[in-house]
N, CA, C and O atoms as CSV, one atom per row, in Angstrom:
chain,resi,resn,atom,element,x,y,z
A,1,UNK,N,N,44.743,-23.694,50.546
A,1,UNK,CA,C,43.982,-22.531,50.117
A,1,UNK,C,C,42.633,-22.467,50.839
A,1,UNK,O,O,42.204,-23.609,51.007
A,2,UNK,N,N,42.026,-21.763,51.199
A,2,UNK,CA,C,40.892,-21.174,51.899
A,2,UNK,C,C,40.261,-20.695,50.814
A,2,UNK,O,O,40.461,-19.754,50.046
A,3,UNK,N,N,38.989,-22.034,50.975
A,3,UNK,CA,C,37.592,-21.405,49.887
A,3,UNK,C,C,37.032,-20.477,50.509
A,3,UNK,O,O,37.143,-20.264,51.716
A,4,UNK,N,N,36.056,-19.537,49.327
A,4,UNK,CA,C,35.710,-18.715,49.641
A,4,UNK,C,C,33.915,-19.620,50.366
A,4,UNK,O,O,33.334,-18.859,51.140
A,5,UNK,N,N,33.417,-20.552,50.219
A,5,UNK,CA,C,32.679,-20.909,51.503
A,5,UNK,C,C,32.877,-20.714,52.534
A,5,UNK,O,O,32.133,-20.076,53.279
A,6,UNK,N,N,34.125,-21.307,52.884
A,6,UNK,CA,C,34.577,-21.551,53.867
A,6,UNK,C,C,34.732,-20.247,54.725
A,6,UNK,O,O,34.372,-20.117,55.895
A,7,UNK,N,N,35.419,-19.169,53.818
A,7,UNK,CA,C,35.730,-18.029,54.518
A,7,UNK,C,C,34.294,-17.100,54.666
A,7,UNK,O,O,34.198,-16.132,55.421
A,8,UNK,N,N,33.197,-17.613,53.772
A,8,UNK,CA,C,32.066,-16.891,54.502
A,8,UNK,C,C,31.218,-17.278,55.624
A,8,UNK,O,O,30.285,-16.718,56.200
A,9,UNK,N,N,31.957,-18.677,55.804
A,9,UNK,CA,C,31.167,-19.200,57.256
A,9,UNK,C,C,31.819,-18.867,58.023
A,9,UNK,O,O,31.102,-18.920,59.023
A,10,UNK,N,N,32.657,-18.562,58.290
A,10,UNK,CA,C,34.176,-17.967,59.565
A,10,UNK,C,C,33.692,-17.039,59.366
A,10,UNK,O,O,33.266,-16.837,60.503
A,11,UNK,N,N,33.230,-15.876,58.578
A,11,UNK,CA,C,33.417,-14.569,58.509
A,11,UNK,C,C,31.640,-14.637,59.003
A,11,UNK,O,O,31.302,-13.612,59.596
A,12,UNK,N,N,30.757,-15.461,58.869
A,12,UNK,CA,C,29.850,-15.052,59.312
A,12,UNK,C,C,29.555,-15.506,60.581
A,12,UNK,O,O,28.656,-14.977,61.235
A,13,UNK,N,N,30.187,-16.393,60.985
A,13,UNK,CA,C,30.635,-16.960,62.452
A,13,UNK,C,C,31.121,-15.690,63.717
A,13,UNK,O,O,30.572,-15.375,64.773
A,14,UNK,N,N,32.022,-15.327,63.236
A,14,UNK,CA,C,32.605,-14.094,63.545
A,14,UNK,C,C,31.890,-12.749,63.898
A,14,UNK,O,O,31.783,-12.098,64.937
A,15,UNK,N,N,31.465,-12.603,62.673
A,15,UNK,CA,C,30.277,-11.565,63.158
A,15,UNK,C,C,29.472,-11.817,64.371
A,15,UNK,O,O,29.285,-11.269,65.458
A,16,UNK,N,N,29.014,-13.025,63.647
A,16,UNK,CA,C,27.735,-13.369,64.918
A,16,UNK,C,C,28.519,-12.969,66.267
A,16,UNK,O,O,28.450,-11.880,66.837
A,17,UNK,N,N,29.212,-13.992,66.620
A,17,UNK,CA,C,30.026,-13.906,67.480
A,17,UNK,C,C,30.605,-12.049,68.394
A,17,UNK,O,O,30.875,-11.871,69.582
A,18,UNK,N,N,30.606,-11.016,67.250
A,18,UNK,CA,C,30.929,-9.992,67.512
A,18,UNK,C,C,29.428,-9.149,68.071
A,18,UNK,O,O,29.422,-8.243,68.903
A,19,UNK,N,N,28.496,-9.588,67.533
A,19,UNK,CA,C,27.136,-8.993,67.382
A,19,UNK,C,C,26.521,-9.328,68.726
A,19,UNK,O,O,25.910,-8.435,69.313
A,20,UNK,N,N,26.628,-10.566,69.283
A,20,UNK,CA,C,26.523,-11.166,70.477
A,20,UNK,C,C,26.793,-10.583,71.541
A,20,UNK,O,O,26.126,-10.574,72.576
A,21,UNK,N,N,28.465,-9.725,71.173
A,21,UNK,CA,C,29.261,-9.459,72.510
A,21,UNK,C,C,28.409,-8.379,72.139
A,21,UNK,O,O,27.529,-8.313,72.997
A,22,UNK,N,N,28.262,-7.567,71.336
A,22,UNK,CA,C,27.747,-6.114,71.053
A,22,UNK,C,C,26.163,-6.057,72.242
A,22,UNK,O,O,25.857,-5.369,73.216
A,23,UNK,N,N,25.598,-7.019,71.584
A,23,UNK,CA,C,24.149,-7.279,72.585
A,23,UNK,C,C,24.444,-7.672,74.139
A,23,UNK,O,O,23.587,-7.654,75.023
A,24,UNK,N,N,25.535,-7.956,74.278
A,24,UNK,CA,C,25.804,-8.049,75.889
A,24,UNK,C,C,25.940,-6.664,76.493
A,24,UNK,O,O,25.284,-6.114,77.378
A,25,UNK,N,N,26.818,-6.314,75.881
A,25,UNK,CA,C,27.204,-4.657,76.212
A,25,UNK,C,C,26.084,-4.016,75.909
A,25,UNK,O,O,25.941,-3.656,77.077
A,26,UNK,N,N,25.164,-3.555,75.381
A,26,UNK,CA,C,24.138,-2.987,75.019
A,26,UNK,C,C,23.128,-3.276,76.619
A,26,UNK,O,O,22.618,-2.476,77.404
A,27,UNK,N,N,23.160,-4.349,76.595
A,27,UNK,CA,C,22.037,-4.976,78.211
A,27,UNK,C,C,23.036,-4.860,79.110
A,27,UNK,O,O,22.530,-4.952,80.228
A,28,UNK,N,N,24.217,-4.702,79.179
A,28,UNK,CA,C,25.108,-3.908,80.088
A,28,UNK,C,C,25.232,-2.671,80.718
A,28,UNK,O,O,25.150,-2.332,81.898
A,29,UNK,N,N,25.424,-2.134,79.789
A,29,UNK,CA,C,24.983,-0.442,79.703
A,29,UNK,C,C,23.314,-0.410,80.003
A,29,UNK,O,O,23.211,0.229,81.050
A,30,UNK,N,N,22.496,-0.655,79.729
A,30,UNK,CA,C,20.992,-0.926,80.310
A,30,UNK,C,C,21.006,-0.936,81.639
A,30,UNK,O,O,20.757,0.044,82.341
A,31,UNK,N,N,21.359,-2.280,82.115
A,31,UNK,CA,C,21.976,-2.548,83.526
A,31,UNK,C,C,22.235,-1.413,84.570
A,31,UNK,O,O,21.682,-1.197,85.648
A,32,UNK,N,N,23.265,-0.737,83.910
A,32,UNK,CA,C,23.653,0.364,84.960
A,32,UNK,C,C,22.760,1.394,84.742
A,32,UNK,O,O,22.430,1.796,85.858
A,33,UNK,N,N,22.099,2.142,83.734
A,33,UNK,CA,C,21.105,3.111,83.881
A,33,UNK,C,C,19.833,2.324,84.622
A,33,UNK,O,O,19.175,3.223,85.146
A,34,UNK,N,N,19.403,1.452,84.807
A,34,UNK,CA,C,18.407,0.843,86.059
A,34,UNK,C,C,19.168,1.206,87.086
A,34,UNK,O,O,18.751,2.215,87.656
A,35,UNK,N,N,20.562,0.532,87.714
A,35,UNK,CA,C,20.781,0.468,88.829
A,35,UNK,C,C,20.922,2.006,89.304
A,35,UNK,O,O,20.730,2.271,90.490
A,36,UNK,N,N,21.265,3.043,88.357
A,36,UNK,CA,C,21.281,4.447,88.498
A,36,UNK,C,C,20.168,4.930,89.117
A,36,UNK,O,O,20.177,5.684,90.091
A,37,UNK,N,N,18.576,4.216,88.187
A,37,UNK,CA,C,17.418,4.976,88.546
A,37,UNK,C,C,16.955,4.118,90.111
A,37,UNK,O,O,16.507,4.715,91.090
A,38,UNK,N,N,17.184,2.670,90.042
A,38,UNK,CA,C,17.005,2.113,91.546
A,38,UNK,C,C,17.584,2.714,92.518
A,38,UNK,O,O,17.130,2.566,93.652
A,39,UNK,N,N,18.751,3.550,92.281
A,39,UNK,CA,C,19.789,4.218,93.466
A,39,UNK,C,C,18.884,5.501,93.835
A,39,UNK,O,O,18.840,5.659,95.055
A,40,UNK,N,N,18.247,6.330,93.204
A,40,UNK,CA,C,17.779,7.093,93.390
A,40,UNK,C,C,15.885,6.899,94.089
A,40,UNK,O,O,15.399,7.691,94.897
A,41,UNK,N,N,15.054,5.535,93.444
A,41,UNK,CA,C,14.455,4.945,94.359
A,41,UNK,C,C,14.364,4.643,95.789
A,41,UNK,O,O,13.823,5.139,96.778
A,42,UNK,N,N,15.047,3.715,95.536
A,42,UNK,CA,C,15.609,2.955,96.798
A,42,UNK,C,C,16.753,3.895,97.920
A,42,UNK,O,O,17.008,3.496,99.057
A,43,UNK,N,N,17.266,5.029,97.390
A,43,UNK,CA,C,18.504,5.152,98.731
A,43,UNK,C,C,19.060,4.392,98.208
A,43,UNK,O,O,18.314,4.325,97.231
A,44,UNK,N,N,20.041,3.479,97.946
A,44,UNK,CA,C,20.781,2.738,98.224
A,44,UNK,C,C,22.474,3.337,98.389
A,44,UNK,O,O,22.800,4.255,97.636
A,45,UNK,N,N,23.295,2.904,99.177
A,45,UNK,CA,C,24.292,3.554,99.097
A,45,UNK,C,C,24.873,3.663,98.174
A,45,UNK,O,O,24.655,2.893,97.239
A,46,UNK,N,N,25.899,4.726,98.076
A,46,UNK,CA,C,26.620,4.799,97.072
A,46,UNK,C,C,27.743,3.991,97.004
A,46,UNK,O,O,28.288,3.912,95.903
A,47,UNK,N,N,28.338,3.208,98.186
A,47,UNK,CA,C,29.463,2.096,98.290
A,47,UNK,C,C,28.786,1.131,97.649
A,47,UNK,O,O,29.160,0.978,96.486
A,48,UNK,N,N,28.286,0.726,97.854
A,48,UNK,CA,C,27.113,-0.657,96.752
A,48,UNK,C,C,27.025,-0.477,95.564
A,48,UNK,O,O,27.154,-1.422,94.786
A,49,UNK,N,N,26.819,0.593,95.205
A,49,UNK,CA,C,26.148,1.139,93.925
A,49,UNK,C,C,27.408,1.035,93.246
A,49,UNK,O,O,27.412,0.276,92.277
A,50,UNK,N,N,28.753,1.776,93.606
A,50,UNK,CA,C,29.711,1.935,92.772
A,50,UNK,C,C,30.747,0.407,93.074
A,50,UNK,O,O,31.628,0.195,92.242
A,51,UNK,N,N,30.638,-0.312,93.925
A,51,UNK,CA,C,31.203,-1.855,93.486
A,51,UNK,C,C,30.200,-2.494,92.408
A,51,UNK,O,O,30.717,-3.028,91.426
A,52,UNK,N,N,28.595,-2.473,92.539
A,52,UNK,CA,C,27.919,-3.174,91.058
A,52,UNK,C,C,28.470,-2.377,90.120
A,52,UNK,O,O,29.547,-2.974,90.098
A,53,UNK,N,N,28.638,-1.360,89.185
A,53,UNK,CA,C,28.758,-0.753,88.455
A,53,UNK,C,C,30.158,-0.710,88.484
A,53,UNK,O,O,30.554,-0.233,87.420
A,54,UNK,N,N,31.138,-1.016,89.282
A,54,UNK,CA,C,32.801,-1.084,88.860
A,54,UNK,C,C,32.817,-2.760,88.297
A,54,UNK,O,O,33.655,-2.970,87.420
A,55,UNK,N,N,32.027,-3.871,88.695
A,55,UNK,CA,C,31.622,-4.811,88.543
A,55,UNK,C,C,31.238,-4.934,86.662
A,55,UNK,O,O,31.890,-5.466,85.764
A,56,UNK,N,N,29.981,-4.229,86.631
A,56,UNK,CA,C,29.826,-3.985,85.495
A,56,UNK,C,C,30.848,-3.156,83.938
A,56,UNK,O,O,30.688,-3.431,82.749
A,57,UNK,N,N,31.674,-2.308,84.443
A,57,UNK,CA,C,32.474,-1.319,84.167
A,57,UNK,C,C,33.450,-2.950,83.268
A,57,UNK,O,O,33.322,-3.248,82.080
A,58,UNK,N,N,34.390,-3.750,84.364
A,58,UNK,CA,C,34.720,-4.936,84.056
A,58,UNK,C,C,34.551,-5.637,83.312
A,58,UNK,O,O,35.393,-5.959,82.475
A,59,UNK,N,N,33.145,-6.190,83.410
A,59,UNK,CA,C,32.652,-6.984,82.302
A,59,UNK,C,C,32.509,-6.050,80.835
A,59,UNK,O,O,33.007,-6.430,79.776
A,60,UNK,N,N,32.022,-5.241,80.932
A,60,UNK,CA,C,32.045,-4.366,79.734
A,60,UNK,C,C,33.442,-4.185,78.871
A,60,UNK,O,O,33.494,-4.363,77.654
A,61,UNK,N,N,34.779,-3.729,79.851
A,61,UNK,CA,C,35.810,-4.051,79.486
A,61,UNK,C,C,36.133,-4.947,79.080
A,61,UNK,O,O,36.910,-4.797,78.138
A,62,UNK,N,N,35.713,-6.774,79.561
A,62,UNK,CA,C,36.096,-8.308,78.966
A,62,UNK,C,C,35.306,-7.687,77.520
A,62,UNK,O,O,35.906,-7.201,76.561
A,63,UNK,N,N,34.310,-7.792,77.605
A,63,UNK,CA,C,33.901,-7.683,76.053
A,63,UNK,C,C,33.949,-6.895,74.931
A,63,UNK,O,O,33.587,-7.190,73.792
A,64,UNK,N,N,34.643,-5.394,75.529
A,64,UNK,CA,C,34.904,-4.989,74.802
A,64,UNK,C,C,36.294,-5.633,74.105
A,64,UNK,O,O,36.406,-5.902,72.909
A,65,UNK,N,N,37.234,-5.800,75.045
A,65,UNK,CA,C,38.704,-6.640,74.939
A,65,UNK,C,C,37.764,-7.719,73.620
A,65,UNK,O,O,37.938,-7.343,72.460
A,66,UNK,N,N,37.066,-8.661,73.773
A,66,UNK,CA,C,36.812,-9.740,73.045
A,66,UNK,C,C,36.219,-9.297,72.005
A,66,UNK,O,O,36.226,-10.192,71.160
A,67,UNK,N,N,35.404,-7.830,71.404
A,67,UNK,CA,C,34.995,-7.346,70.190
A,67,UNK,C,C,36.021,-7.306,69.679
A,67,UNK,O,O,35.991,-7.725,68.522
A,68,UNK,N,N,37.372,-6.836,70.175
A,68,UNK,CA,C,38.547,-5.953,69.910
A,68,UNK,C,C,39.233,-7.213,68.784
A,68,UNK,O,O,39.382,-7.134,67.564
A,69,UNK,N,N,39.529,-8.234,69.624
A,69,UNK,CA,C,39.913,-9.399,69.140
A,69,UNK,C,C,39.418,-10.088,68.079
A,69,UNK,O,O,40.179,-10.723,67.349
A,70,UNK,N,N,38.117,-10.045,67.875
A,70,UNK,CA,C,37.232,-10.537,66.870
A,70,UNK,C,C,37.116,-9.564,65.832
A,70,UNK,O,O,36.349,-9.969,64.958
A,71,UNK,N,N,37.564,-8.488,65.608
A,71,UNK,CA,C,37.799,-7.306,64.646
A,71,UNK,C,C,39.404,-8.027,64.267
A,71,UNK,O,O,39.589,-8.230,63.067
A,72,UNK,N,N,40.326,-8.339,65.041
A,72,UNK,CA,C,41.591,-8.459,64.778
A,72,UNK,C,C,41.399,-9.643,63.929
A,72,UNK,O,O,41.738,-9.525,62.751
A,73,UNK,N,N,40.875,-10.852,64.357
A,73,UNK,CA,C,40.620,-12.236,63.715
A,73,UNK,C,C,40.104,-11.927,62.226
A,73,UNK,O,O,40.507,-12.486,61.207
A,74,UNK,N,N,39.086,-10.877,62.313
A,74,UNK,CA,C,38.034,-11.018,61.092
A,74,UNK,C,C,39.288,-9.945,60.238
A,74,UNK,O,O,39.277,-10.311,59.062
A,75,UNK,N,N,39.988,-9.165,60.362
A,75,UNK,CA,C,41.259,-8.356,59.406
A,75,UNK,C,C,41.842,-9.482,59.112
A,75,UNK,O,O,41.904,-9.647,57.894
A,76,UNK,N,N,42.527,-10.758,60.046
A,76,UNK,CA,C,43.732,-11.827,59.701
A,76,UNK,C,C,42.903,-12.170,58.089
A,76,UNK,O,O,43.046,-11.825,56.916
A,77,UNK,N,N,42.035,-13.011,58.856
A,77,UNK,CA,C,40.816,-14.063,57.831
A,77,UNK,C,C,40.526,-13.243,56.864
A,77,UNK,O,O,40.743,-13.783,55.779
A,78,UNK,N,N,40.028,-11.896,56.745
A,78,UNK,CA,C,40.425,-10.981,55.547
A,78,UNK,C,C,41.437,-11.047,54.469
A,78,UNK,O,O,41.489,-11.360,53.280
A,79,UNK,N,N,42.061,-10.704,55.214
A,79,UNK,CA,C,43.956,-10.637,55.038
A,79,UNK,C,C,44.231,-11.971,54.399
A,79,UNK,O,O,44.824,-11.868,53.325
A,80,UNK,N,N,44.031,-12.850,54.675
A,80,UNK,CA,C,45.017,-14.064,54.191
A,80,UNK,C,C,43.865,-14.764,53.084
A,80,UNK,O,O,44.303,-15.369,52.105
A,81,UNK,N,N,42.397,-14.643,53.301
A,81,UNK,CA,C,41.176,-14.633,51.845
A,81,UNK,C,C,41.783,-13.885,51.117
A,81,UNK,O,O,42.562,-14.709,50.637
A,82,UNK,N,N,41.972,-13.202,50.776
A,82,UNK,CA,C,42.234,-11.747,49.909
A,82,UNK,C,C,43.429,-12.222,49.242
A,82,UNK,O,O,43.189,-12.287,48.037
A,83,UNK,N,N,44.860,-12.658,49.563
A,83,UNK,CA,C,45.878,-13.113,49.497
A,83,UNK,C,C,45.726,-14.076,48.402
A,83,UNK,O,O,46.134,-14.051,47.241
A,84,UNK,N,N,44.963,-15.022,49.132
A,84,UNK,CA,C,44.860,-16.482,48.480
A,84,UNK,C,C,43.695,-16.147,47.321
A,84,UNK,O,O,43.384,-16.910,46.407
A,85,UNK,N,N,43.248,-15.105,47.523
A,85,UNK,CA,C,42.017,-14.683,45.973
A,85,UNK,C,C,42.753,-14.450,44.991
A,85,UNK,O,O,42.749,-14.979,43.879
A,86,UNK,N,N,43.639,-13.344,45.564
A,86,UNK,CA,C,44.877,-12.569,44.172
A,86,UNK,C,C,45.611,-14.168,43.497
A,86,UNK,O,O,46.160,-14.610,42.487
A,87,UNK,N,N,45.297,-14.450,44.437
A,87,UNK,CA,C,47.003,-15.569,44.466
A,87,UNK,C,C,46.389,-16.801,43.094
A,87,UNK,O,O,47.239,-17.334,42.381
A,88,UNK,N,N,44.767,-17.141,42.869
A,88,UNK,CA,C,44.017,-17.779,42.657
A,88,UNK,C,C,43.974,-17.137,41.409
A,88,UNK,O,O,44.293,-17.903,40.501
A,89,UNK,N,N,43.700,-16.034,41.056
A,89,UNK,CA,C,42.801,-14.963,40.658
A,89,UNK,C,C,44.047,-14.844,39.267
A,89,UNK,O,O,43.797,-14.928,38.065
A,90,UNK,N,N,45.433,-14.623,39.940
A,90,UNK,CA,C,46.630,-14.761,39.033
A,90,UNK,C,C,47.480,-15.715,37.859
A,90,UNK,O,O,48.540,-15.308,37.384
């Protein structure tokens, strides 16, 4: 059985963990509105510009993929707390 401690340190583990990727992506997206306003500074080409930012595009995708997952984890760990509450509870 899964205490409910237990399941609020996973569940607050988790978060963190989700909140983290959230703050990556956030300074991600940052990222490319600089390199937007440097492109317009600087000249820089647009072949450069659009490999950093397909670059970035990527990573944004890994983490979004890994929020995605950590929403799926935190429903299981939901899911099977909840279970074992009724199950307790009965």
């Amino acid at each position: 059985m899964i205490d409910e401690k237990f399941f609020k340190e996973q569940l607050s583990a988790l978060k963190g963990h989700i909140d983290t990727r959230m703050d990556g992506l956030e300074k991600r997206m940052d990222g490319i509105g600089k390199r937007m306003d440097d492109v317009e500074k600087r000249g820089e080409s647009i072949d450069k510009f659009l490999q950093k930012v397909f670059v970035e595009v990527e990573a944004i995708r890994s983490d979004m993929r890994l929020i995605a997952e950590g929403h799926v984890m935190l429903g299981e760990k939901f899911g099977r707390f909840e279970s074992e509450y009724i199950l307790r509870s009965s």
